[in-house]
C-alpha positions in Angstrom: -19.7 31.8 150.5 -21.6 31.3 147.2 -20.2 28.4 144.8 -18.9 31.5 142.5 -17.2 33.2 144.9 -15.4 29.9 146.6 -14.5 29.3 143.2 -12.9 32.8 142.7 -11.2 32.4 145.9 -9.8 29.1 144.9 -8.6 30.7 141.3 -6.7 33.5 143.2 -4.9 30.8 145.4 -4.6 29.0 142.7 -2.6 32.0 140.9 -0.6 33.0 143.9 0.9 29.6 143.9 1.6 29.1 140.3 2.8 33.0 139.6 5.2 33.0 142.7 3.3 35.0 144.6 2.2 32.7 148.5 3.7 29.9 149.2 2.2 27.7 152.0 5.1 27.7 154.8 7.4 25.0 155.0 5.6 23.0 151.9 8.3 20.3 151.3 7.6 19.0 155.1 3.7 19.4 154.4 3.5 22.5 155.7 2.6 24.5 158.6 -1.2 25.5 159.4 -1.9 29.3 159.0 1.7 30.5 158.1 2.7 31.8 154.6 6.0 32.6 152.5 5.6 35.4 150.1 7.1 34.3 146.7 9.4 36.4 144.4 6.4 38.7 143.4 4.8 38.0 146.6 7.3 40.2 148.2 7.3 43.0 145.8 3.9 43.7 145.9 4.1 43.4 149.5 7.0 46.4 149.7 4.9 48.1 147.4 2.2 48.5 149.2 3.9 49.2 152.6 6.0 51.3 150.6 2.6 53.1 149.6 1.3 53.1 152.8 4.4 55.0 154.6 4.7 57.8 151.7 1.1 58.5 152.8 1.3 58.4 156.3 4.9 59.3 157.1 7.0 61.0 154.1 3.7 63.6 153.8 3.1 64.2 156.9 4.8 67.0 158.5 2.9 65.8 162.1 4.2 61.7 162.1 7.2 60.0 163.1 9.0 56.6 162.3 10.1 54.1 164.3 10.6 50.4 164.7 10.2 48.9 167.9 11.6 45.2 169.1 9.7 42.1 168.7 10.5 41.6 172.3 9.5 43.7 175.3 9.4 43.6 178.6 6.8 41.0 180.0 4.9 43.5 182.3 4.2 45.5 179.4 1.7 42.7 178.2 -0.3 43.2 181.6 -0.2 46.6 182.0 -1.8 46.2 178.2 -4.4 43.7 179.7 -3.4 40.8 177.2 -2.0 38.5 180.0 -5.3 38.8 181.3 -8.3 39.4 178.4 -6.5 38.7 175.5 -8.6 35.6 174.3 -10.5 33.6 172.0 -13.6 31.7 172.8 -12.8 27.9 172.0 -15.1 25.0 172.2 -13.7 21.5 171.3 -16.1 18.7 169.0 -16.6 16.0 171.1 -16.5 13.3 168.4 -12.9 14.6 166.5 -11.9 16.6 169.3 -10.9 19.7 166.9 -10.8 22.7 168.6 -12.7 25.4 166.7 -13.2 29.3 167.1 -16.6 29.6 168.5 -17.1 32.8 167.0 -16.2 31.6 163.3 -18.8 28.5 163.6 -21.2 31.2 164.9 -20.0 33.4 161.8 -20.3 30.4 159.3 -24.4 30.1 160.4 -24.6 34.0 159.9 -24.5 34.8 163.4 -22.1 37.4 164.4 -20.8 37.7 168.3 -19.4 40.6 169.2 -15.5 40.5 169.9 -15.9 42.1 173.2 -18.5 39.4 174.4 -18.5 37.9 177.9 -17.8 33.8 177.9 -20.9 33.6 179.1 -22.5 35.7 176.4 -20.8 33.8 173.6 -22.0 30.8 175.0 -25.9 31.6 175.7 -25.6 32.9 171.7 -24.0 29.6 170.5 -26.4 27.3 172.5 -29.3 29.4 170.8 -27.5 28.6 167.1 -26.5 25.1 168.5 -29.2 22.9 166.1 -27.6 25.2 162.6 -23.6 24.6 163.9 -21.7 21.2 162.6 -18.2 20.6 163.0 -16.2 21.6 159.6 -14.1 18.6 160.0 -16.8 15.2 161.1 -20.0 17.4 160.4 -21.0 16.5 164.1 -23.3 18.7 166.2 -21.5 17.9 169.4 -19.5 20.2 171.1 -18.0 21.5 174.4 -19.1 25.1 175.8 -16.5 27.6 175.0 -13.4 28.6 177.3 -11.1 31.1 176.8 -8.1 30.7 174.5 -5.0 33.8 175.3 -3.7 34.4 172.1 -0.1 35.3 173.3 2.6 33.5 171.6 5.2 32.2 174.8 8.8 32.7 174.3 11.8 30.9 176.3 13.7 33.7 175.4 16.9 33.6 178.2 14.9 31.0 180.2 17.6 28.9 181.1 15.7 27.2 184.4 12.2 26.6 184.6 11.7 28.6 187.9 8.1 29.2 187.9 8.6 32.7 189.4 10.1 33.6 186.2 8.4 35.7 184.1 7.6 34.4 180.4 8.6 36.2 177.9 6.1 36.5 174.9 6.1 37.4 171.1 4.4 40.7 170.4 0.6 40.3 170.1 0.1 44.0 168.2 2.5 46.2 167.3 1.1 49.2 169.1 2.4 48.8 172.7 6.0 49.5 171.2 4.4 53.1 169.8 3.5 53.5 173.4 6.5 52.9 175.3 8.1 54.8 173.2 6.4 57.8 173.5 8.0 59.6 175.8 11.6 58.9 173.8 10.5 60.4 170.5 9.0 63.6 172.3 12.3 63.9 174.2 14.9 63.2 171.2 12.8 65.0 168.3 11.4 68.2 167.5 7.4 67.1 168.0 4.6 67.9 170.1 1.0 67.5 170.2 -0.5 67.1 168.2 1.9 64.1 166.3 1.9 60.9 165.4 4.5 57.9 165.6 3.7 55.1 163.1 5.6 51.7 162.1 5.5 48.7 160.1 6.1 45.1 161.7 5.4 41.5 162.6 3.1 40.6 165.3 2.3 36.8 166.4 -1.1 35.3 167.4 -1.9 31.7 169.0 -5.0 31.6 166.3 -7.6 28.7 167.2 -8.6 28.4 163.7 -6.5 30.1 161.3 -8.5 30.3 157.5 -9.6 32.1 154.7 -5.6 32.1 153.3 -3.8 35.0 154.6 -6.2 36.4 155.7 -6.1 35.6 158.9 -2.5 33.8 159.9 -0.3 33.5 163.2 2.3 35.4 162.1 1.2 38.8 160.2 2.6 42.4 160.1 0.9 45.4 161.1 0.8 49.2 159.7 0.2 51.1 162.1 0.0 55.0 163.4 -1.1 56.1 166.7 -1.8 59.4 167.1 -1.5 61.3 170.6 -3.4 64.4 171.2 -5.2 66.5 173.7 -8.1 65.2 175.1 -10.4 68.3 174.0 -9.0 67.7 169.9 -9.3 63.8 170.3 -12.6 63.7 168.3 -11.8 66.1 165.6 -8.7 64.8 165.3 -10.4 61.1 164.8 -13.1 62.5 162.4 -9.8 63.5 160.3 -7.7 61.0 160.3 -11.0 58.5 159.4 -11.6 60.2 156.1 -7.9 60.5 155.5 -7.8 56.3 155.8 -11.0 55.9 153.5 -9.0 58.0 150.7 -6.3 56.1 151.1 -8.1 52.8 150.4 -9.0 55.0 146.9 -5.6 56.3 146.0 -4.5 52.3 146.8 -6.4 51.5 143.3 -9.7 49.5 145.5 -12.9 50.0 144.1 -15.3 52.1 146.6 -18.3 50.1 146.0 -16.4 47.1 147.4 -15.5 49.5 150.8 -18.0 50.1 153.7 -17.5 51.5 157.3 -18.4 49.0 160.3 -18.9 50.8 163.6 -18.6 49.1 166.6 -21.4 48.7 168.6 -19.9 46.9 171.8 -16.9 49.1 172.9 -14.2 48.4 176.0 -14.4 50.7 178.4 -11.9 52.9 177.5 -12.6 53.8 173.9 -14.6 56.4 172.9 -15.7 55.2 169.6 -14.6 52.6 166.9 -14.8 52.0 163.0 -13.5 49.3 160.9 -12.5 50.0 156.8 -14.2 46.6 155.5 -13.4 45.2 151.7 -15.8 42.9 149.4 -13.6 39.3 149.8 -14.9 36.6 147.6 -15.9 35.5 151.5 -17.6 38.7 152.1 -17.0 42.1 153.2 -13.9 41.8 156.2 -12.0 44.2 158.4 -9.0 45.7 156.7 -8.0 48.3 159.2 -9.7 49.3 162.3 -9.5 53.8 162.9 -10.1 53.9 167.0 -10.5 56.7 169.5 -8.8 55.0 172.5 -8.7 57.7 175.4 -6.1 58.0 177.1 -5.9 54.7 178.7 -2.8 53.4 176.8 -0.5 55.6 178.4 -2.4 56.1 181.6 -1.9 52.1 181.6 2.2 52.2 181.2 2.2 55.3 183.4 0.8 52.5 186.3 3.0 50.0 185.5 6.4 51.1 184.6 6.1 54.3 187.2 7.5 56.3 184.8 5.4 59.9 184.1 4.0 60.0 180.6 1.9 62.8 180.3 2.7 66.0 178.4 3.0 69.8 179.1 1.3 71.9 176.5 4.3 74.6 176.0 2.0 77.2 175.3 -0.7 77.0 177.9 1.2 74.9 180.4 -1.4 72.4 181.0 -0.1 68.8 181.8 -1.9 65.7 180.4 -2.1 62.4 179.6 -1.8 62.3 176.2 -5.2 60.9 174.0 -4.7 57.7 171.1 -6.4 57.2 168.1 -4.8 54.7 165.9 -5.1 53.6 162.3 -3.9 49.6 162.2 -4.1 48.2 158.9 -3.0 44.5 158.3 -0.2 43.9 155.1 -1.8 40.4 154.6 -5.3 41.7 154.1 -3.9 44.2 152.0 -2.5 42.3 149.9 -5.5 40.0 149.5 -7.7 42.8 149.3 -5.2 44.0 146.3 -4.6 40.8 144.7 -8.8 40.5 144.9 -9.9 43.6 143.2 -6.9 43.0 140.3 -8.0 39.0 139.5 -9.7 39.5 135.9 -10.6 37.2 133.3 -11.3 38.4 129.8 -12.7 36.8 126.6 -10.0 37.0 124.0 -11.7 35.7 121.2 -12.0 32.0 121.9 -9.4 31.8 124.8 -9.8 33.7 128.6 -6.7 36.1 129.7 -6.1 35.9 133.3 -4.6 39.7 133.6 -3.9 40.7 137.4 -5.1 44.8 136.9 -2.6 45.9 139.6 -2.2 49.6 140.0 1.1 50.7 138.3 2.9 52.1 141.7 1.6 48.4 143.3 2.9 45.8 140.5 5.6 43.4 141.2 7.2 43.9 137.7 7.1 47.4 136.1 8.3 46.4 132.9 9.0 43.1 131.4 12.2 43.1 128.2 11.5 40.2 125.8 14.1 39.6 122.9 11.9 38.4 119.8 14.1 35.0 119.7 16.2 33.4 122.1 18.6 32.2 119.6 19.6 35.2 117.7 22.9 36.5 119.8 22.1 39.8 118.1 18.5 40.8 119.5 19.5 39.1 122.6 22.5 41.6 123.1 20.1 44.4 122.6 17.5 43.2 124.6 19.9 43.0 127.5 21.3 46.7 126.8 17.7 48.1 127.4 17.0 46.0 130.5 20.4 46.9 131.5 19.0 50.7 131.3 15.9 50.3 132.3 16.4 48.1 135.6 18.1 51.1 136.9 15.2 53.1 137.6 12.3 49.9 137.3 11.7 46.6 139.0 12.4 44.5 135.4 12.5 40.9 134.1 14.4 39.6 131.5 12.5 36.8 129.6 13.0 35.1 127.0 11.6 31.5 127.3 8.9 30.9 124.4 7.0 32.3 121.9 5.8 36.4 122.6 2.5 35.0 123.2 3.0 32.6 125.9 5.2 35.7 127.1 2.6 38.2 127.2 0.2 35.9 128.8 2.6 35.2 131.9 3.3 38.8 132.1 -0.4 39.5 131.9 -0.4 37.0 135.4 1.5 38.8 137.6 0.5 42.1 136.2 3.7 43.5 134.5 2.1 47.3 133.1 4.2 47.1 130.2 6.4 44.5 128.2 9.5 46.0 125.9 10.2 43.4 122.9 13.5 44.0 121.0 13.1 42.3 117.4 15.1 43.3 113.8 13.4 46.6 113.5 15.1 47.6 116.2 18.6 46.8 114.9 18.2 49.1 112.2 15.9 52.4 113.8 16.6 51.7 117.1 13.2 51.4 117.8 11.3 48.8 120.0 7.6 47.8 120.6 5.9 48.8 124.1 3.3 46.5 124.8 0.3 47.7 127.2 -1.1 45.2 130.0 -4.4 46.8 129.9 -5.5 47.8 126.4 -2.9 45.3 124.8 -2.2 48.3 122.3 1.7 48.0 121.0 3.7 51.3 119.7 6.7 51.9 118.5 9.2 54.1 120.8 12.5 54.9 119.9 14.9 53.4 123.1 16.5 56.5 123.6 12.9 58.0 124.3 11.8 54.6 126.8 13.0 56.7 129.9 10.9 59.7 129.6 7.8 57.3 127.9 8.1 55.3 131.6 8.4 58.3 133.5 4.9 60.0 132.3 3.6 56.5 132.6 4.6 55.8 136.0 
C-alpha cells in the first residue's frame, strides 16, 4: 500500500471512530482482535445497504425467496459440506516471536498471490521460492516454520455437558449457504416455486481467521448476503451469465464508481464448479473481493442428498424429468460493503482556506436523511418549532435533532456522516413559515415553506 493510500485508510478509520460509525469490539477491556461494533450510524448504513441489497434481489424478483436459517446446524452437515475436512488456512509460525501468520497474506504482502485452492505442499514450494522477500510483520525476522493447515470452523459446546469424545462437536456456521441448501427441499414443498428460483438470506457466519486485518475487512465474525440459485443443469450457464451482469449493475445502482470495479476469474477451480468470478473494488489496499458469482454444479445437494439420505432432486412438472437441482450463488460480504461504501464516499474539499471532510453517501445509503437544527439553542421559541418539523419529518426520515453550536460547526458534523440535507429553523420562519434546506453536496440553501418539506423530500429521495 502506497504512503497515500495507508494514509487514506487511516483517515477513514480514523472517521469511523470519531463519527460513530466502527467501534473496535470490547474497547474498554482493550479490545478483541478482528471483531467490530457498528456505532449509531454504523448500523444505519449497514440496514441500508442490506436493506438495498434485498429490494434488489428479493422484493423484485418474482423467481427468489426469503429465508433465515439457524446459526446452528446439525454437525454432519459441515462434512457432508467438506469443511470438517478442507476447510483451512495455510499457517506458518515465526520462529523468533512465535506469531502465527497467514502464509498466504505474507505471500500477498511481497506481491505474490497463491491460489485459495492450493495444495500445502504447493503453498509451501511458492513460499520457500519468496522466502528471502518475506519478514515477519511483528519482529521483521526471516525465520519461519513451513505452513500447516489451520480449519477455520469456530467449535461450539453447545449442549456438551460431558466431554465424551464420541460426541460430535457442534460448530458456528462457517458460510451461510449450507442453510439455503438444507432447506431446499422445504421451501419447494411449502411455496408456490419451481425451477428455476432462488432462495436468498442475510446473516452472520464465524471464521477461526489466522490473521485477521485490513479493518473490517476481513473479521471473525461477519454477515453474508447471499442468493443461491437452483436450476436445471442444461440452463445452469445461462442462467450464471445472467445473474453475473445483474450483480455488476447492482454494484452501480449501489452509488460505486465502475472504474474502481473489475471482474477476477478464477483460474484454479474445485472440482465441482464449473466456473467462478469475483466483483473486486479499488480499497485504499488495492482492488479486493466483494462478492464472489459461482456456477457450482450440482454437488451441494448431491452432497446433503449422501449424507442426510433424504432425496433432493426435483421433478420438472412439465417434462417429468427428475434432477438434482444445479447452484450458482451470488455471496456478497456486509462488512466489505460497507467499506467499499464508506471508501468511494470519503472526500476532502478545499473550502477556501479550511478542508471539508463530506462523506458523499448515496441518498437511499446515508445514515441520517435529514438533520433539523434550531438557529439558537436558547431561544424556547425557534427551539419549539424546530422540534415540530422534526416531529413531522422523523415520521417518514431517519432525522437528528441538533442543536449543540454554532450552524457552522453543525454543518460540518453533518457533512461527516453524510446527512443529504440539514433543515434550520431561525426568526424567518416564525413569521412565513418558511425554513432553509441546506444541501450536503452543492452547500446551496433555499427557502421552502414547511408545509411543502414533505413533497420537497419526496422528489429528493
Amino acid at each position: 500500500m502506497s504512503k497515500a493510500n495507508e494514509e487514506l485508510m487511516e483517515r477513514i478509520v480514523s472517521l469511523c471512530k470519531r463519527r460513530g460509525f466502527v467501534f473496535p469490539s470490547s474497547e474498554i477491556y482493550g479490545g478483541f482482535a478482528a471483531v467490530y461494533d457498528y456505532g449509531p450510524y454504523g448500523v444505519e448504513l449497514e440496514n441500508n445497504i442490506k436493506d438495498f441489497w434485498w429490494r434488489e434481489m428479493v422484493q423484485r424478483r418474482e423467481d427468489i425467496v426469503g429465508l433465515d436459517s439457524a446459526i446452528f446446524m446439525h454437525p454432519k452437515i459441515w462434512e457432508a459440506s467438506g469443511h470438517v475436512a478442507g476447510f483451512s488456512d495455510p499457517l506458518v509460525e515465526c520462529k523468533k516471536c512465535h506469531a502465527r501468520l497467514r502464509l498466504d497474506h505474507l505471500l500477498e504482502e511481497v506481491g505474490v498471490q497463491a491460489d485459495e485452492k492450493m495444495t500445502e505442499e504447493e503453498i509451501n514450494k511458492l513460499f520457500l521460492e519468496n522466502a528471502e522477500k518475506i519478514a515477519c510483520p511483528s519482529c521483521k525476522a526471516k525465520n519461519f516454520t513451513s505452513g500447516k493447515k489451520f480449519n477455520l470452523l469456530v467449535k461450539s459446546n453447545l449442549g456438551n455437558i460431558t466431554e465424551d469424545p464420541k460426541e460430535q462437536p457442534v460448530y458456528l456456521r462457517g458460510e451461510t449457504c449450507q442453510g439455503i441448501y438444507v432447506n431446499f427441499k422445504n421451501v419447494l414443498d411449502s411455496v408456490r416455486v419451481k425451477i428455476p428460483f432462488g432462495i436468498a438470506q442475510i446473516g452472520k457466519a464465524f471464521r477461526n481467521e489466522i490473521t485477521a486485518r485490513q479493518f473490517i475487512f476481513r473479521t471473525r465474525e461477519f454477515e453474508q448476503m447471499e442468493m443461491q440459485y437452483f436450476t436445471s443443469p442444461e440452463d445452469e450457464m445461462k442462467e450464471y451469465e445472467k445473474l453475473r451482469k445483474r450483480r455488476w449493475e447492482y454494484y452501480l445502482k449501489l452509488g460505486l464508481s465502475e472504474k474502481n470495479l473489475k471482474w477476477h476469474k478464477h483460474e484454479k477451480l474445485v472440482f465441482y464448479a464449473k466456473e467462478a468470478y469475483d466483483i473486486e473494488y479499488k480499497f485504499p489496499f488495492g482492488f479486493k473481493e466483494v462478492e464472489g458469482v459461482h456456477a457450482r454444479g450440482n454437488y451441494d445437494l448431491s452432497q446433503h442428498t449422501k449424507f442426510s439420505g433424504k432425496d433432493l432432486s426435483y421433478t420438472d412438472p412439465q417434462t417429468g424429468k427428475k434432477f438434482i437441482p444445479h447452484v450458482i450463488e451470488a455471496s456478497v460480504g456486509v462488512a466489505r460493503t460497507v467499506l467499499a461504501v464508506l471508501t468511494e464516499a470519503y472526500t476532502e474539499e478545499k473550502i477556501g482556506s479550511e478542508t471539508r471532510v463530506v462523506m458523499k453517501f448515496p441518498k437511499i445509503l446515508a445514515p441520517i436523511k435529514i438533520a433539523v437544527f434550531p438557529l439558537l439553542k436558547n431561544k424556547p421559541e425557534l427551539v419549539k418549532k424546530a422540534h415540530e418539523v422534526f416531529g413531522s419529518l422523523k415520521e417518514n426520515y431517519m432525522c437528528e435533532f441538533d442543536d449543540n453550536g454554532n450552524i457552522g460547526k453543525r454543518y460540518r458534523r453533518q457533512d461527516e456522516i453524510g446527512t443529504p440535507y440539514c433543515v434550520t429553523i431561525d426568526f424567518d420562519t416564525l413569521n412565513d413559515g418558511s425554513v432553509t434546506v441546506r444541501d450536503r453536496d452543492t452547500m446551496k440553501q433555499e427557502r421552502i415553506k414547511i408545509a411543502d418539506l414533505e413533497a420537497f423530500f419526496q422528489s429528493n429521495f
